[in-house]
N, C-alpha and C positions, 0 to 999 in steps of 0.2 A: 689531617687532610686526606690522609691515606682511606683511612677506615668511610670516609665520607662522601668520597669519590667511588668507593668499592659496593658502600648502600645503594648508589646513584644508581651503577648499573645493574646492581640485583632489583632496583623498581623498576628501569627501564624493560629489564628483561619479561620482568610479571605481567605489567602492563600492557607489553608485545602480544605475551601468550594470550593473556585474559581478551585482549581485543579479536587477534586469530579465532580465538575457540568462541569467542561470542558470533562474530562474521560467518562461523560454518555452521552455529547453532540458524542465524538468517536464513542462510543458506539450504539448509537443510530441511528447512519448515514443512510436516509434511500437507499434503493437499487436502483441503477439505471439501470431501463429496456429499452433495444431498440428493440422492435416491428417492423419487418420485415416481410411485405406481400408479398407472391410470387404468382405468376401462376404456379401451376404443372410443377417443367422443363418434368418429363417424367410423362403426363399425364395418368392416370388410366380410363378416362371416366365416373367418378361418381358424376360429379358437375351436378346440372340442366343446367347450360349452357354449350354449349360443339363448341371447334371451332378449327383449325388449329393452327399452333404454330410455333414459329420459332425451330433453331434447336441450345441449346445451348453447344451443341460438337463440332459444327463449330471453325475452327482454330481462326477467329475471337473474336466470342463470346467467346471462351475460354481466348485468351489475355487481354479480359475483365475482365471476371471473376479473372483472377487470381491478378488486378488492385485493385476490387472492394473489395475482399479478405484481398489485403494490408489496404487497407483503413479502413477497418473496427477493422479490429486487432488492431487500433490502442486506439480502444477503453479500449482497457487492459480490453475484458470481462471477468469474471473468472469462466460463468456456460453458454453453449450453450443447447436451448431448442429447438427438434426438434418435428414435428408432426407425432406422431407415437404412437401407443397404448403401453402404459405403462407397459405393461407384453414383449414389445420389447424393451426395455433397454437393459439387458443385452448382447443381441446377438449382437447391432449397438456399446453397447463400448467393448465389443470382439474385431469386425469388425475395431475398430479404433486406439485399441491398435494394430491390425495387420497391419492398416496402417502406421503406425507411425514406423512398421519395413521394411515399403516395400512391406507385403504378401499382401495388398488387392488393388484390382482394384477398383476404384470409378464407379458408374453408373450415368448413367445423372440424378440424383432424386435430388432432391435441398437440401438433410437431409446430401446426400455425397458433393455434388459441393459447397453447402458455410457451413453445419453445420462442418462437420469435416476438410474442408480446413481452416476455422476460426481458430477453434479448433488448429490446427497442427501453423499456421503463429503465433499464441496470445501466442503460448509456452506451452499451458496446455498439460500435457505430462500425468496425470490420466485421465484414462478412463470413470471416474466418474464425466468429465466435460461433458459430452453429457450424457442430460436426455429424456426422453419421454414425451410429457404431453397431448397424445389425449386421447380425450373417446369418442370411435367408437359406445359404445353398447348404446348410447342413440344421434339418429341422427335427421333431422327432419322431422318428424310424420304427411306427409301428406296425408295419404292416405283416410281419410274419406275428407278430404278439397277437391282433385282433384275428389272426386266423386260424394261429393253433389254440387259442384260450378256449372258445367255448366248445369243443370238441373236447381235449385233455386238461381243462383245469376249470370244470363248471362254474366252481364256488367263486375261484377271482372272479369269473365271468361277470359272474351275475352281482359277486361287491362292487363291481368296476361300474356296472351299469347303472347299481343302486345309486353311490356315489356323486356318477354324473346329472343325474336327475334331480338327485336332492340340492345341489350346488345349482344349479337350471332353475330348478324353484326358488330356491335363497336369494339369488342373483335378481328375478323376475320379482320377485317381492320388497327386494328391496328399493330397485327402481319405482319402483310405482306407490312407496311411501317413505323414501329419506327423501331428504334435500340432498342439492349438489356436493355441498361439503361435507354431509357425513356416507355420501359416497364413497369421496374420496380418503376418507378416515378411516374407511371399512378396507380400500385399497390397500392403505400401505399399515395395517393392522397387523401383531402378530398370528392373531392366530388365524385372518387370513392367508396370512404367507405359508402360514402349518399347512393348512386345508391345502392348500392349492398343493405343494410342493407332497405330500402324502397321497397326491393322487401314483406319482410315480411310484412310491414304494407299497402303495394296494400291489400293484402288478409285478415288482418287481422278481419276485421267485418263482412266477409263472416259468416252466421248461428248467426250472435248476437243475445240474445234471446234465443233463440232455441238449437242448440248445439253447438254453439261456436266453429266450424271447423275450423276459420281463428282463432282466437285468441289463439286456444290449438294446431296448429300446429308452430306457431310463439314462444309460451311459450316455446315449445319442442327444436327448435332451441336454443333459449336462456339460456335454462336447459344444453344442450350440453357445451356450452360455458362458462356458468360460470361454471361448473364441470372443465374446462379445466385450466379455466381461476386461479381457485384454486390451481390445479395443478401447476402452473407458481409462484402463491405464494405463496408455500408449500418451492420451491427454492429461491425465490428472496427476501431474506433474509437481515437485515442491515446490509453496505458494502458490497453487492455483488454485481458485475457489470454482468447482463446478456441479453444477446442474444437471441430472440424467433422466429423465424422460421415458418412462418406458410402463409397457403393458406391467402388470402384475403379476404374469406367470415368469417371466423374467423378474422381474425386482427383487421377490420374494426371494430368488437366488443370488441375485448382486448382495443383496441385504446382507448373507451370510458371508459371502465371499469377502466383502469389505468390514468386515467385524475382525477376518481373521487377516487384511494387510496392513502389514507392521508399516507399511511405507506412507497411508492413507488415513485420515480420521473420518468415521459416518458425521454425517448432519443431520438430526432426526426431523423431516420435512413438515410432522402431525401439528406443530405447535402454529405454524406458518398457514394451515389448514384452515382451521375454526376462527 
């Protein structure tokens, strides 16, 4: 009776732990982020590169959207993060609670066309699923770069300018013969995210030595970003399933930064695409 009694509680004991450490394994679950680069649907003109664009209010592109929409919702995300300065929260989940009764008209801006149609198809009926997470008031800082370059470091100069033209062209060509969706394929691409993110490190050695023009305008970039990128993990919390929304000169750095958080798993968004 002894010995029988003595197993009783060495299982009760096991059972205890096993359920504890399963409950913190729940607990612990880490979040799962899907990283979504876009092209400006309704471009503002403030990127370095600047080019034509298709038009995603076309009857077409829109039967897309509203495809690619489904598809993604399917994610069961439960926080959409759009790129927009963080003191603009409140007005875009106003803006979404009045969609969600019909009062608001959508604009072509990609925060309305996939954040809040996600938002609306995944069921999140609080307002408080669309967050903000840019920080505009630190951009990047190239102004002493473009001014000592082409005086003391020709060559970047003229890589730099080569560069941007050639992405200008790429960009203009590609608009005017993919479809919507392998736009967006081309977005959240590796070796777009290369391209984009090597524009920094062309300039980066510019003023080595001396004042370090390339190297503190590139820092500056990436100050922006991981400020951002914070922002996104301030949200993306154990068991939350979220959505991030952003330009592709951004993503293409989120992409790496969440590769490398032990706290977070990527969701590769390309599948969800085509």
């Amino acid at each position: 009776m002894i010995k029988i009694k003595s197993m009783t509680i060495l299982l009760t004991v096991v059972v205890s732990l096993l359920s504890g450490a399963l409950a913190e394994s729940s607990a612990e679950k880490p979040a799962q982020v899907m990283v979504f680069g876009v092209f400006h649907f309704s471009n503002p003109g403030l990127d370095v590169v600047k080019s034509e664009q298709i038009d995603v209010m076309s009857e077409h592109n829109q039967t897309y959207l509203s495809e690619l929409v489904n598809r993604i919702a399917k994610f069961k995300p439960t926080h959409i993060l759009i790129e927009c300065d963080l003191e603009l929260t409140a007005r875009y989940q106003t803006d979404y609670a009045a969609y969600l009764k019909d009062q608001f008209t959508l604009s072509p801006n990609e925060n309305h066309q996939l954040g809040f149609r996600i938002a609306e198809v995944a069921g999140l009926t609080e307002p408080t699923a669309i967050e903000c997470y840019n920080e505009s008031e630190i951009g990047w800082n190239n102004k002493l770069l473009l001014e000592y370059m082409p005086e003391h470091d020709k060559a970047s100069d003229e890589a730099y300018r080569a560069l941007i033209a050639t992405v200008t062209q790429k960009i203009s060509h590609a608009h005017q013969t993919k479809s919507f969706a392998e736009l967006l394929m081309q977005s959240n691409s590796p070796e777009w995210d290369r391209l984009n993110k090597s524009l920094y490190l062309l300039t980066n050695s510019v003023g080595a030595g001396q004042n370090f023009a390339g190297a503190d305008a590139a820092a500056s970039w990436w100050h922006r970003n991981f400020r951002m990128y914070a922002n996104i993990q301030k949200v993306a919390k154990p068991a939350t399933r979220v959505v991030v929304i952003g330009g592709q000169g951004h993503t293409a750095i989120f992409r790496e930064m969440l590769a490398n958080d032990m706290h977070r798993q990527a969701v590769d968004v390309r599948p969800y695409i085509m």
